[in-house]
N, C-alpha and C positions, 0 to 999 in steps of 0.2 A: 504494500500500500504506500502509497504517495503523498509527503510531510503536506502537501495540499489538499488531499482526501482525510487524511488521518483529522486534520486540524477542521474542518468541513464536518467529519463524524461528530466528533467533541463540543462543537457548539451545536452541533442536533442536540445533542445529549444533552447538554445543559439549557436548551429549552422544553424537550421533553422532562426533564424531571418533575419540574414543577406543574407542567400538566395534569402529569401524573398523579401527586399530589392532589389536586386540584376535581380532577375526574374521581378518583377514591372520594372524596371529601361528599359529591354528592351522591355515589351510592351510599356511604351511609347514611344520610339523612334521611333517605328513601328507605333503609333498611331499620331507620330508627322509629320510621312511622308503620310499616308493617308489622312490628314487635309490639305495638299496642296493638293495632287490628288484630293479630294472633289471640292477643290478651283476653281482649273484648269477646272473641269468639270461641273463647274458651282453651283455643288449643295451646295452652300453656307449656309441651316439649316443644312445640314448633319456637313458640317466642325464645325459650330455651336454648335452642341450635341458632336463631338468628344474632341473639345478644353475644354467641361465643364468634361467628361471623365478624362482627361489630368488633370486638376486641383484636380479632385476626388482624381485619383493617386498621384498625387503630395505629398495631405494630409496625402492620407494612410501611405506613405512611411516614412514622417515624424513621426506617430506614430509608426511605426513599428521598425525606428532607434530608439527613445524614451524608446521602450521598451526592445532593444536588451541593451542598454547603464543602465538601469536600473537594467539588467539580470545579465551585469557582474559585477555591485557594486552589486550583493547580495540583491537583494530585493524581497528574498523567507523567508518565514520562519522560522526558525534555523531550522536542521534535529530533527524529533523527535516532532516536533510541535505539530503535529497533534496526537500523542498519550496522549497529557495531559501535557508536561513537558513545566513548562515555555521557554515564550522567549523574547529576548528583544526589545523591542517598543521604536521608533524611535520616534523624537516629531514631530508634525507636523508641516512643511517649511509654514514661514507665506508668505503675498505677498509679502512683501520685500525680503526675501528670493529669492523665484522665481523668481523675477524678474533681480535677479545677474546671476542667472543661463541659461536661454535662455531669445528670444526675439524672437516676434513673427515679420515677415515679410508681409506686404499685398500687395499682383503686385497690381500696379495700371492700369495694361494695357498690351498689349502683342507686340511684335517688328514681323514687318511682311518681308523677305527675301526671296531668292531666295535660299536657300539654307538649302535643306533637307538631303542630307548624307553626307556633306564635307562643313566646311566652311574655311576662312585663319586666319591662325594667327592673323592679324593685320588689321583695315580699309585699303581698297583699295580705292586711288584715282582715278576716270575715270572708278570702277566697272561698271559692266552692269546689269540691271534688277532693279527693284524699290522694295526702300527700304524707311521702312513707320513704326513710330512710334505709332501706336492706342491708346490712353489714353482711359479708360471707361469714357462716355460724364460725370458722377459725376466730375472728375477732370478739364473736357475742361479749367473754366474758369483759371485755372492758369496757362495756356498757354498766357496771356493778354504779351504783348510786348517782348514774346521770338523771333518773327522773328527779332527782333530789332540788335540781335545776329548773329554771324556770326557761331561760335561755340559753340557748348552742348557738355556736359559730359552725358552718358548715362550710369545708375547703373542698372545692371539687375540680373536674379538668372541663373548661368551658370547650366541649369535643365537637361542636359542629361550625366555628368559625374556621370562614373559607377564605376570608379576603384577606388580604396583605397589611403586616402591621407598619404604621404610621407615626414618627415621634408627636407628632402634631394631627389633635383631631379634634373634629363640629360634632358638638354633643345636640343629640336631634331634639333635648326639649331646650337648647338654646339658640335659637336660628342665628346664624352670622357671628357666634363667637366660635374662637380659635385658642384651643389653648394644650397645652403639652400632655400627651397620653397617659405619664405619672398624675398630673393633676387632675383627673379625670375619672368613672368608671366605668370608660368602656372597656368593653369586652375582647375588644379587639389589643393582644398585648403583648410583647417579647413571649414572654411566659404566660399561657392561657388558663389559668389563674382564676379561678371564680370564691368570692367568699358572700354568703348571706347568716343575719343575722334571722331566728326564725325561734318559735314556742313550742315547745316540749309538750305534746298533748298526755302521751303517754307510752309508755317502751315493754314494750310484749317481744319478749326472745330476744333475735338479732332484729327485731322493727325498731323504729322509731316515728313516731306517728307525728306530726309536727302543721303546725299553721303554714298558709302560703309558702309556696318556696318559687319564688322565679327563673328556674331550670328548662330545660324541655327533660321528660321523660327518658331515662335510659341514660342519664347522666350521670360518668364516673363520680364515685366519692373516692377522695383521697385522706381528708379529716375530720374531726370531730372533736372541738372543744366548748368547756362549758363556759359562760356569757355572764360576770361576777361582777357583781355590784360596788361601785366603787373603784373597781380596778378597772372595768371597761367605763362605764360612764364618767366623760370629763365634762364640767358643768363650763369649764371658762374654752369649749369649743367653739368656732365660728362656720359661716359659710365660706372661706377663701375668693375665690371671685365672683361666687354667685353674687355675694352683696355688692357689687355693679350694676346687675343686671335690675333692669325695670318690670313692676309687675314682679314682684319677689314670690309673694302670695299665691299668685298663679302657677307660677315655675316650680312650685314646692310638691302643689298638686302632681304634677308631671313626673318630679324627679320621684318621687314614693308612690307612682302609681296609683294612687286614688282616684276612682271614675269621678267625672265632674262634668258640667253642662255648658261652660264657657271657656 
């Protein structure tokens, strides 16, 4: 092959990866909503074999960004490699090494909702439909005195954004402001990252039965901590740049998702 083919193969490559990516991304949303219809209609192995599906992908896609991120540090050969001419050899990353560089994630469990193509912004209180934290029974027992709690923090992997993350993003209940994706919660993030603050109805087994949760359905849990009085509530907190924004009152609505009529 020819340093002009070869170089031609490689930037294929590196625009398929992320297609790739991209194309995985929306079978499983499609597969994330079939796994409730399973639900609904009772056939509970079927949702079974789709959720381990879902997890399959999950993985693939993680190696598949792995390798597009590899593609564009240049981790081909020098050109000409292959016809004999030296090239230069990387040492090889020890575990400590690697271990700077990612971290592996394990759901411990998946968050079960009502909500397969639209969920809100923010927990609704007085939501409708049950909303159930599943732990795989290996973790049950450190659920031991969380009903004791009134509130849990719940850290999950926001697993169905597709689009490309942004240092700078328009938060949709604030039209025409611009502001840095740390200052911000969307969802869209380096790390996809999801926490909600949520009410402990009651904990049967490895359940956890809970108020509003703003997930879609079939969403990895990764944690689970309890929501302490004093220590999480700071009284001298502010809005940071909301308090710019005009129509505060209104915008409040928005950001906590409470239906309203104007």
């Amino acid at each position: 092959m020819s340093e002009k083919d070869e170089a031609a193969d490689i930037n294929k490559l590196k625009l398929l990866l992320p297609y790739w990516v991209s194309h995985n991304s929306e079978h499983l949303s499609n597969y994330e909503k079939w796994i409730g219809k399973a639900k609904s209609a009772g056939l509970e192995r079927v949702a079974l074999e789709l959720e381990k599906i879902v997890e399959l992908s999950q993985e693939a896609n993680r190696h598949i960004e792995r390798a597009a991120r590899l593609a564009e540090e240049g981790d081909f050969p020098e050109h000409g490699a292959s016809s004999g001419q030296p090239q230069d050899v990387r040492p090889e990353k020890t575990e400590a090494d690697a271990s700077r560089d990612e971290y592996a994630l394990k759901p411990i469990g998946v968050i079960r909702t009502p909500y397969v193509d639209n969920a809100p912004y923010q927990p609704v209180n007085g939501d409708e439909g049950e909303f159930c934290i599943c732990l795989d029974p290996a973790y049950s027992e450190g659920l031991q005195d969380l009903d004791r709690f009134r509130y849990i923090y719940v850290i999950y992997l926001v697993h169905q954004v597709t689009r490309n993350v942004s240092m700078l993003v328009w938060p949709s209940w604030a039209p025409g402001t611009k502001v840095g994706v740390f200052a911000s919660r969307s969802p869209v993030r380096p790390n996809l990252l999801g926490l909600s603050v949520v009410q402990v109805e009651r904990v049967d087994g490895n359940k956890i039965y809970t108020s509003g949760l703003d997930v879609f359905d079939g969403t990895p849990l990764l944690d689970i901590k309890p929501y302490i009085k004093d220590l999480d509530s700071k009284d001298d907190a502010n809005l940071g740049w909301v308090e710019d924004l005009e129509d505060q009152e209104h915008l409040m609505l928005h950001i906590k998702g409470i239906p309203h009529d104007y």
